[in-house]
VOBA-1610 file (N, C-alpha, C; in pm, whole numbers, padded with zeros to 5 digits, always signed):
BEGIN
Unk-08882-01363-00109Unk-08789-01456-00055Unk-08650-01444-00118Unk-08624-01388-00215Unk-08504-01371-00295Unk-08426-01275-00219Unk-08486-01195-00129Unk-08437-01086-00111Unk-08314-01118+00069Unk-08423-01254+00109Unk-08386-01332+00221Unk-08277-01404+00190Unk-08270-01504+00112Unk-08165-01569+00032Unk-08052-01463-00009Unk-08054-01336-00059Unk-07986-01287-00076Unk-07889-01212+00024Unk-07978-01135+00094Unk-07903-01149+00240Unk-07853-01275+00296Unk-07881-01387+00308Unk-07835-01466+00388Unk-07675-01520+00325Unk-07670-01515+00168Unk-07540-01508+00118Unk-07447-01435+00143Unk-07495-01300+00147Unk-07391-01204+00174Unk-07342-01213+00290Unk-07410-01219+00438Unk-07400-01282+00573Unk-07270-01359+00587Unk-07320-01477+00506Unk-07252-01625+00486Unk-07125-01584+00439Unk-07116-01515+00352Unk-06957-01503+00268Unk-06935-01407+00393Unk-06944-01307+00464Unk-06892-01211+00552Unk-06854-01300+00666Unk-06881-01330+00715Unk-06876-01484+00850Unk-06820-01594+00762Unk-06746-01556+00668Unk-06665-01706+00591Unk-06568-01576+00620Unk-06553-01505+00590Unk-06456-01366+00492Unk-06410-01355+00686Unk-06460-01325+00793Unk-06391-01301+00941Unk-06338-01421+00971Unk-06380-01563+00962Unk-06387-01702+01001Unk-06215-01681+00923Unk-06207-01677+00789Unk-06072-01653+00744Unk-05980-01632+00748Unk-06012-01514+00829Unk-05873-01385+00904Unk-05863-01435+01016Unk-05937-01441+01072Unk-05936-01502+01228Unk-05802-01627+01229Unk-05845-01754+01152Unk-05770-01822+01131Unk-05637-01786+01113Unk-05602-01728+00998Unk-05504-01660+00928Unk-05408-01587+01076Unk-05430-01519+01166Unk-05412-01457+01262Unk-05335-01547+01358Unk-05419-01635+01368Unk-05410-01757+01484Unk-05256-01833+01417Unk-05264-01866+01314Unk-05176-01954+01257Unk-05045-01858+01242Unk-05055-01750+01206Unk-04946-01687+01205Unk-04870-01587+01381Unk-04951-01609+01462Unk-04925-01577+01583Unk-04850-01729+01674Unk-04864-01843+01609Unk-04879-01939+01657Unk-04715-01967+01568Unk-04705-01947+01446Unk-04580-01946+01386Unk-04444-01856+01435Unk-04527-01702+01469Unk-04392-01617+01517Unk-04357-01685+01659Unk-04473-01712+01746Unk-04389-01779+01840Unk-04329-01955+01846Unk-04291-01982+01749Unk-04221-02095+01773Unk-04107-02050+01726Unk-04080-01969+01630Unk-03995-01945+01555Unk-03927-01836+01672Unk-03984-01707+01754Unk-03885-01640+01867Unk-03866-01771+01950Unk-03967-01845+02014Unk-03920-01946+02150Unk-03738-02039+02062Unk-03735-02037+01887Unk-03600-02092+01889Unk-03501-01956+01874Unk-03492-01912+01881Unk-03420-01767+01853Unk-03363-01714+01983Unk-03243-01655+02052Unk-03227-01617+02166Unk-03246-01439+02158Unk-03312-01401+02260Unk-03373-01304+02289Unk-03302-01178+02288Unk-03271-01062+02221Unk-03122-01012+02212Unk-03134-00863+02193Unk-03065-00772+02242Unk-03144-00688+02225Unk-03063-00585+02162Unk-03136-00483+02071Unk-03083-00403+01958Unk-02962-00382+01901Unk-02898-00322+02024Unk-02745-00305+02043Unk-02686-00422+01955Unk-02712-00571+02047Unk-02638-00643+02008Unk-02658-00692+01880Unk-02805-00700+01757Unk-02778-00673+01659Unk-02735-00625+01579Unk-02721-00502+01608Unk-02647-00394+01515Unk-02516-00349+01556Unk-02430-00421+01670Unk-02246-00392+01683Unk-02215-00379+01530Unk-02092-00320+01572Unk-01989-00367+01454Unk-01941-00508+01435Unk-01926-00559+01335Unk-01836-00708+01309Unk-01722-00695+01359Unk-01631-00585+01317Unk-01512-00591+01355Unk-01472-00435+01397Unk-01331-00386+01400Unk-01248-00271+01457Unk-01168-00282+01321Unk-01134-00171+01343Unk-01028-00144+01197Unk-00865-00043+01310Unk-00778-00151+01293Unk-00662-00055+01410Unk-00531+00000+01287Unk-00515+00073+01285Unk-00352+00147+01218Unk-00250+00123+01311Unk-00161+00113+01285Unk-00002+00106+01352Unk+00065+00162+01288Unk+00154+00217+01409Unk+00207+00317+01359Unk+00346+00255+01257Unk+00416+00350+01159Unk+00534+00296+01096Unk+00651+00258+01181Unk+00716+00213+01214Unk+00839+00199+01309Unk+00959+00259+01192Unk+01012+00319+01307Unk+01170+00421+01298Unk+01270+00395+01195Unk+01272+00345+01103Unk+01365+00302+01068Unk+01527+00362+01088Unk+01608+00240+01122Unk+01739+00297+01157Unk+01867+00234+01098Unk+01968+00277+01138Unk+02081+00229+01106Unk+02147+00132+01196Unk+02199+00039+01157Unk+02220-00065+01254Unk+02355-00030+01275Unk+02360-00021+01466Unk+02501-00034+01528Unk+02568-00155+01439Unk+02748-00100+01448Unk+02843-00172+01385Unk+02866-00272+01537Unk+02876-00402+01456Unk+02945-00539+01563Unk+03084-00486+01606Unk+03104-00539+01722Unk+03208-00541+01770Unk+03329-00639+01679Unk+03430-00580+01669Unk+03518-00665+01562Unk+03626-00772+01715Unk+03654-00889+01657Unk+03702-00950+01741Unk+03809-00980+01650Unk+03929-00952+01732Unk+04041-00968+01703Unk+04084-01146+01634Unk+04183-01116+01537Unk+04190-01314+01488Unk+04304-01377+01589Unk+04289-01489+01619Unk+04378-01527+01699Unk+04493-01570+01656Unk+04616-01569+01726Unk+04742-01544+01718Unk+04774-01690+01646Unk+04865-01659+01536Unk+04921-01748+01445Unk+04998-01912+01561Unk+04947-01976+01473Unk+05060-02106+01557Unk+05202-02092+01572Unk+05214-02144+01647Unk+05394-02156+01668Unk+05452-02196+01542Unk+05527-02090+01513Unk+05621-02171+01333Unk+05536-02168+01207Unk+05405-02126+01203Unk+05316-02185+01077Unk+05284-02063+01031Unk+05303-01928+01098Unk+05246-01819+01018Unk+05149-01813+00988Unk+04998-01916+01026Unk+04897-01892+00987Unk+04773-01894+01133Unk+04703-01875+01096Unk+04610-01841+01215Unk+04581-01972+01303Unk+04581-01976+01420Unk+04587-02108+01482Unk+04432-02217+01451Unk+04327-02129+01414Unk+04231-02248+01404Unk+04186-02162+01270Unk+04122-02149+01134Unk+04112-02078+01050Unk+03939-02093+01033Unk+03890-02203+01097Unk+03727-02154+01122Unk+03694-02061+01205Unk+03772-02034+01318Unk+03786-01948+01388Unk+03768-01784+01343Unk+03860-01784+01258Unk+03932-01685+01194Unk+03772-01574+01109Unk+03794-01447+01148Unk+03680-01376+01076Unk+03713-01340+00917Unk+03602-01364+00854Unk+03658-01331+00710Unk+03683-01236+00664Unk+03664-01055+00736Unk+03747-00957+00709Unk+03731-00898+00846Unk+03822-00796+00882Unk+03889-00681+00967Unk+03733-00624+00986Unk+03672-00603+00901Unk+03578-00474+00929Unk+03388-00556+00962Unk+03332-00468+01032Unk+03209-00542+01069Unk+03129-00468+00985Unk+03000-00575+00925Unk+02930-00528+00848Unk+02823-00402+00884Unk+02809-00332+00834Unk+02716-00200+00875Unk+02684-00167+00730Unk+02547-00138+00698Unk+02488-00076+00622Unk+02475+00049+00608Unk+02561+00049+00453Unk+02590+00197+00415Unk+02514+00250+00409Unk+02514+00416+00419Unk+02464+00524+00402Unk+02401+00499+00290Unk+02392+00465+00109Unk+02325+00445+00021Unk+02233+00351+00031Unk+02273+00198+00120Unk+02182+00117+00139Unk+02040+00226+00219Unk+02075+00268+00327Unk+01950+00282+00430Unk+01872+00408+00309Unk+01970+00451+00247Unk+01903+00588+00121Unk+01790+00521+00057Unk+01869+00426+00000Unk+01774+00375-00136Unk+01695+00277-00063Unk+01658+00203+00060Unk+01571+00138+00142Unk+01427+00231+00191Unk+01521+00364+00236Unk+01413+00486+00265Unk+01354+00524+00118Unk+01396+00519+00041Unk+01389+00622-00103Unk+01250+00500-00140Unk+01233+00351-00123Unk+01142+00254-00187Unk+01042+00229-00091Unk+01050+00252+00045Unk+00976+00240+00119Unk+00888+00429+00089Unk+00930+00525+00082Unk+00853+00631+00103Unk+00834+00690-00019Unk+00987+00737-00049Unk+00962+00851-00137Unk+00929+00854-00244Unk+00966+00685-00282Unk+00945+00697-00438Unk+00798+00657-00523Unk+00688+00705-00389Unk+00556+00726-00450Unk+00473+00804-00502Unk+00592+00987-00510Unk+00582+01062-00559Unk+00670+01061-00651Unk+00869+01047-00575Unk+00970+01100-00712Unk+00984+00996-00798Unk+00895+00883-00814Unk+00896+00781-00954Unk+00832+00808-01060Unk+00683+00850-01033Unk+00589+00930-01093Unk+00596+01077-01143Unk+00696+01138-01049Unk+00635+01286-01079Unk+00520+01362-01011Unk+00483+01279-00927Unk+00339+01353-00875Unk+00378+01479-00784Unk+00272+01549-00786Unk+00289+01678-00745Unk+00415+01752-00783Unk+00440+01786-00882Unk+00603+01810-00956Unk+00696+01775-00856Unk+00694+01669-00762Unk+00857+01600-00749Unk+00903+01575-00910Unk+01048+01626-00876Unk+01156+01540-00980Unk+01168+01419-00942Unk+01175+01386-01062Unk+01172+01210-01090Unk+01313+01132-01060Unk+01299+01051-00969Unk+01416+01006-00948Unk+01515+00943-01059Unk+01630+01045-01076Unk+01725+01021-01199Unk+01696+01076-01293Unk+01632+01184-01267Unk+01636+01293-01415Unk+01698+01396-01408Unk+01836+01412-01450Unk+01910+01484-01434Unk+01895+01636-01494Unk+01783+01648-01572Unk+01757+01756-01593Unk+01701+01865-01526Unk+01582+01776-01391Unk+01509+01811-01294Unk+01575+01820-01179Unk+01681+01747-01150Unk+01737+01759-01058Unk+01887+01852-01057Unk+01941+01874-01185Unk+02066+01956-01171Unk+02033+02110-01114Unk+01856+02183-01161Unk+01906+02313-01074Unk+01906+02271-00945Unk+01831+02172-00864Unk+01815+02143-00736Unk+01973+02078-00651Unk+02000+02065-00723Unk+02181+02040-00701Unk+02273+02151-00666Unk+02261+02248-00780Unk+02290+02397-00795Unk+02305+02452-00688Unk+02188+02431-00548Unk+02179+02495-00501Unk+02242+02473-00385Unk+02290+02358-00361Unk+02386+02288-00222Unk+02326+02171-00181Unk+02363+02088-00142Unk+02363+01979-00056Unk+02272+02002+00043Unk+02292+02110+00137Unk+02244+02170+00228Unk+02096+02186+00249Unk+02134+02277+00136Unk+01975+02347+00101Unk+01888+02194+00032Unk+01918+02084+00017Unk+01832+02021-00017Unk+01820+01931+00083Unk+01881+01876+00214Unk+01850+01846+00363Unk+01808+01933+00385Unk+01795+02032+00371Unk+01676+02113+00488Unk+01526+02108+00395Unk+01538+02109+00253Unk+01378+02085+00178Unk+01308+01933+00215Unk+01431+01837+00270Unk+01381+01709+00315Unk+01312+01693+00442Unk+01394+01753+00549Unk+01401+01783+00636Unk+01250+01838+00692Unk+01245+01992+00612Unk+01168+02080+00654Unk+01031+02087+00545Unk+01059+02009+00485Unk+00951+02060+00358Unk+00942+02120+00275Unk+00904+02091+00135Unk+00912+02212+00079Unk+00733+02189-00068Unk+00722+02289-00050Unk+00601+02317-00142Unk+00513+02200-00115Unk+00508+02065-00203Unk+00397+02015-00153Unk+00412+01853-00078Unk+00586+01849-00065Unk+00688+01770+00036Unk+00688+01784+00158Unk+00587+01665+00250Unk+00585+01742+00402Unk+00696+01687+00411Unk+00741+01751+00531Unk+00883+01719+00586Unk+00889+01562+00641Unk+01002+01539+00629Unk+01050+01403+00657Unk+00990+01346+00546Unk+00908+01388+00393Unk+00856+01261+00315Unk+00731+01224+00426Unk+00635+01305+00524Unk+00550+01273+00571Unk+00562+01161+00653Unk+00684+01101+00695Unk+00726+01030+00815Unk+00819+01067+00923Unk+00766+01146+01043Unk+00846+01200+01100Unk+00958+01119+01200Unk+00906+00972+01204Unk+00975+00892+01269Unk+01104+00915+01204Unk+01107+00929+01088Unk+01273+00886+01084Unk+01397+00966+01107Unk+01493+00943+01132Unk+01573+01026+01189Unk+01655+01136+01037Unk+01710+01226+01082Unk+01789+01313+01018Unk+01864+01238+00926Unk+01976+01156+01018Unk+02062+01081+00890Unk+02018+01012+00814Unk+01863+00936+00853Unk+01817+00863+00731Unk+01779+00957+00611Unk+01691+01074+00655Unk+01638+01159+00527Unk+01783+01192+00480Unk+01898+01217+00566Unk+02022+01274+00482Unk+02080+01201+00343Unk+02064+01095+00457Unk+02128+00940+00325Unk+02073+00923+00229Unk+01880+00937+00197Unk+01830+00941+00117Unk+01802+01070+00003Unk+01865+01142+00052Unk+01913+01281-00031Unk+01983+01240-00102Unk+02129+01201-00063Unk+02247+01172-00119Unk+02201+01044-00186Unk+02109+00974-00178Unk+02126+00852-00262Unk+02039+00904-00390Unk+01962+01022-00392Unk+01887+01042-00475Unk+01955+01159-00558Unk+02008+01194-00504Unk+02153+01341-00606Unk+02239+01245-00647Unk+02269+01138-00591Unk+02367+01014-00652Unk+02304+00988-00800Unk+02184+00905-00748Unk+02147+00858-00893Unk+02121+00976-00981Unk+02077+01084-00996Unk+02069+01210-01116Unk+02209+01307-01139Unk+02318+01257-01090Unk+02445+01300-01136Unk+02485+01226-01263
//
């Protein structure tokens, strides 16, 4: 009879041990769907988009600003020698335009001077007159066209081709300015 009893345990725990899983099954089939029925139904793609776009723009041109039209001052009062209304009156002859050194040294902080401040890639350093007198030596010329055109490891234009000629010119001259 021990041997009956003994089987009948093992039985018993095996039909406890399926009775278990079974459950286990039920309850967790019964959990994923409440949990998808709150969830909206979606499919791969739309999990895995990107969050966002990453866009570049391009640099804009920088230029030299047309000179204002100068407007003449109006004609002195009768007898007073002085200008007939003096709010009127412009406070000089000439219209403001930004010099050639301004747009230099504007171009020179916006581009260039992320190599010729440092030194990187042997640019001369802006205002070292030691580095820059043979490059002087050699003309004016010849150093608009190394701006211009490039030279060794200087793409041309300072790697902005937007900008125009007279700006790289101005910024030549503002940069042989300061190492004189």
């Amino acid at each position: 009879m021990t041997s009956f009893f003994s089987k009948l345990k093992w039985t018993a725990a095996a039909v406890a041990a399926v009775l278990v899983a079974v459950l286990a099954q039920q309850a967790l089939q019964q959990r994923m769907a409440s949990t998808a029925a709150n969830q909206p139904v979606t499919s791969v793609e739309e999990r895995i988009k990107p969050v966002g776009t990453v866009a570049i723009a391009a640099i804009p041109k920088q230029t030299t600003p047309a000179p204002a039209a100068v407007t003449p001052a109006p004609a002195p009062a009768a007898g007073t020698g002085a200008p007939a209304n003096t709010a009127d009156a412009p406070a000089s002859a000439t219209p403001p335009v930004a010099s050639a050194s301004k747009v230099g040294e504007t171009t020179y902080n916006g581009l260039c001077m992320g190599c010729h401040a440092t030194g990187a890639l042997q640019a001369p350093k802006f205002g070292d007159k030691a580095a820059w007198t043979p490059r002087i030596a050699t003309g004016i010329e010849s150093l608009y066209n190394s701006a211009l055109k490039g030279k060794n490891s200087m793409p041309a234009k300072g790697g902005n081709p937007a900008l125009s000629d007279a700006d790289i010119k101005a910024t030549v001259d503002y940069m042989v300015a300061a190492a004189k």
